[in-house]
C-alpha positions as CSV (number, residue, x, y, z in Angstrom):
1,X,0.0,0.0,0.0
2,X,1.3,3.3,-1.0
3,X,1.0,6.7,1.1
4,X,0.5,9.3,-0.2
5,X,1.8,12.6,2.3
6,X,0.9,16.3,1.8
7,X,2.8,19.0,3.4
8,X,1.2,21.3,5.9
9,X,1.7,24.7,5.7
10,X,1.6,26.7,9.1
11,X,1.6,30.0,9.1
12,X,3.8,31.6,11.2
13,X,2.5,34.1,14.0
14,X,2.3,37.4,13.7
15,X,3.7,40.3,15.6
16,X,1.8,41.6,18.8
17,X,0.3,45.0,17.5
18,X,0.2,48.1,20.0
19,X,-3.3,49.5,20.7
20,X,-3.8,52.5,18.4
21,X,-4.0,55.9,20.0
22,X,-5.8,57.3,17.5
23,X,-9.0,55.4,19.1
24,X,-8.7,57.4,22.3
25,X,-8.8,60.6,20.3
26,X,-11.6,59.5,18.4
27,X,-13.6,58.6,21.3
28,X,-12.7,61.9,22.9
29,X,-14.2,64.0,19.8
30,X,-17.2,61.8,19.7
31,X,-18.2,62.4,23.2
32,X,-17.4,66.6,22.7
33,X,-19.7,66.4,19.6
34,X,-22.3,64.8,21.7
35,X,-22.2,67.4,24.7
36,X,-22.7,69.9,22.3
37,X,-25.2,68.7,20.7
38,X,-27.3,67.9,24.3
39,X,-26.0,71.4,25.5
40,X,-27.6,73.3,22.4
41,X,-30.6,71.4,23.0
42,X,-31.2,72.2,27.0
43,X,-32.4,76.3,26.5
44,X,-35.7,76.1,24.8
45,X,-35.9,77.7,21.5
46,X,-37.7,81.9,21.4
47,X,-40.6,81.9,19.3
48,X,-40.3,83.2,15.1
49,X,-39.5,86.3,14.7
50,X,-38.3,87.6,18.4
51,X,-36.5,90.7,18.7
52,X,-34.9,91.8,22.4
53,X,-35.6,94.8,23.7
54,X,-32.7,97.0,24.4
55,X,-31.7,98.3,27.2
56,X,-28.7,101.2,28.3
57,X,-28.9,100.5,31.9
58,X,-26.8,97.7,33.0
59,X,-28.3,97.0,36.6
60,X,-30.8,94.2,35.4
61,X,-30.7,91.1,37.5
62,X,-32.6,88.9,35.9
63,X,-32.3,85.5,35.5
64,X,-33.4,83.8,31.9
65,X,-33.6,80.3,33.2
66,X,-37.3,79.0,33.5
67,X,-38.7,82.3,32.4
68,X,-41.5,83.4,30.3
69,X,-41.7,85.2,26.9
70,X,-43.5,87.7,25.9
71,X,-43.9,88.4,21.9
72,X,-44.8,91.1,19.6
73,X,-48.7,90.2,19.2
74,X,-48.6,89.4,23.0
75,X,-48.5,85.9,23.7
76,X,-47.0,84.1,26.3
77,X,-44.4,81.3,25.7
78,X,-42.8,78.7,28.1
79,X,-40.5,76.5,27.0
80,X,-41.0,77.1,23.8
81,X,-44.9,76.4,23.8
82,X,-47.4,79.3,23.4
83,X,-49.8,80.1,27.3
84,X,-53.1,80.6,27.1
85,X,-54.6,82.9,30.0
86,X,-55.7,79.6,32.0
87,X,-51.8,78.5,30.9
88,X,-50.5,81.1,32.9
89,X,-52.4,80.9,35.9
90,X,-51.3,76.9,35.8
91,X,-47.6,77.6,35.7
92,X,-48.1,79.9,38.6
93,X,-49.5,77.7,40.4
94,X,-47.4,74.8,39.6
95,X,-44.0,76.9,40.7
96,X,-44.3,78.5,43.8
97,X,-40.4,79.1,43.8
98,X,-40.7,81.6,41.2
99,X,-43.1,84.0,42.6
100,X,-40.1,85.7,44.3
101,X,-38.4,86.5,41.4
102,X,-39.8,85.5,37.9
103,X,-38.2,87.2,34.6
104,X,-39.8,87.6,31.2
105,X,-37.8,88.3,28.0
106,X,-39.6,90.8,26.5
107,X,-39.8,91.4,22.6
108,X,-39.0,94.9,21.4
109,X,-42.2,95.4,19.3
110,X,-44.2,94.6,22.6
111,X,-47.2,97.2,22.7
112,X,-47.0,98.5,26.6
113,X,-50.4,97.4,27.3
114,X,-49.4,94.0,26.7
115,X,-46.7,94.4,29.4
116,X,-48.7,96.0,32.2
117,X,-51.4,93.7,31.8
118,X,-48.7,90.8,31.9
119,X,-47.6,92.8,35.2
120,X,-51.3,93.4,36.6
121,X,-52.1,89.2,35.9
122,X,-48.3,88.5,37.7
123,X,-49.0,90.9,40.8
124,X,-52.6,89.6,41.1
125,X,-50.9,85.6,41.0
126,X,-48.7,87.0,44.0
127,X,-45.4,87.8,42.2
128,X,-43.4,89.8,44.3
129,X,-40.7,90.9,42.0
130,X,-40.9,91.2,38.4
131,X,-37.9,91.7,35.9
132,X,-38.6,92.1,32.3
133,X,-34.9,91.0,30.4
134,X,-33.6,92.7,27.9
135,X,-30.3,92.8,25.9
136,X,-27.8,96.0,26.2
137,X,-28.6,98.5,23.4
138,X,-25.5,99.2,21.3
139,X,-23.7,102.2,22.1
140,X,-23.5,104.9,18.7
């Protein structure tokens, strides 16, 4: 009986690679790109077309965080949704921690009606103060 034999070819081992560093980097830009994005997301957005009003005095204190919005034709917005009158009155109600202080960002087309009856409906709720925020008019 004849045998027949075939060679066997094994291949030889290759070298142990080092762990790229480019991966860290990688990873590191990934997770910036992703705070940004969640951090431009956080502050919602003013409604169309709102224009500050402008200021020269530079003593406001008001705080834009969880403040209200008050646009050209009148409306409220909060959190980038529009209030209704029965709105209001529930978001008053809702935070008591902002009677002390609560801050509108007022439009500079506002009609001045719309702001003292936005004052009379936040004294009436029990508001005690009231700052309307504005941005700092530029200087000629």
């Amino acid at each position: 009986m004849k045998r027949y034999t075939k060679p066997i070819h094994v291949p030889k081992p290759l070298a142990h690679r080092r762990a790229d560093s480019s991966l860290a980097l990688i990873n590191v830009v990934f997770l910036l790109l992703l705070f940004l994005l969640v951090a431009g997301t956080l502050r919602p957005p003013l409604p169309d077309e709102f224009e500050w009003a402008e200021t020269s005095s530079e003593s406001g204190k008001g705080n834009i965080q969880n403040s209200l919005v008050l646009t050209r034709s009148g409306n409220l917005w909060f959190a980038g949704t529009e209030l209704d009158e029965q709105g209001l009155i529930d978001y008053l109600a809702q935070s008591p921690e902002f009677k002390d202080n609560m801050s509108v960002q007022v439009d500079r087309r506002a009609k001045m009606e719309a702001v003292a009856q936005l004052a009379q409906q936040m004294r009436s709720a029990g508001v005690k103060n009231l700052s309307f925020i504005a941005i700092e008019a530029n200087e000629p």
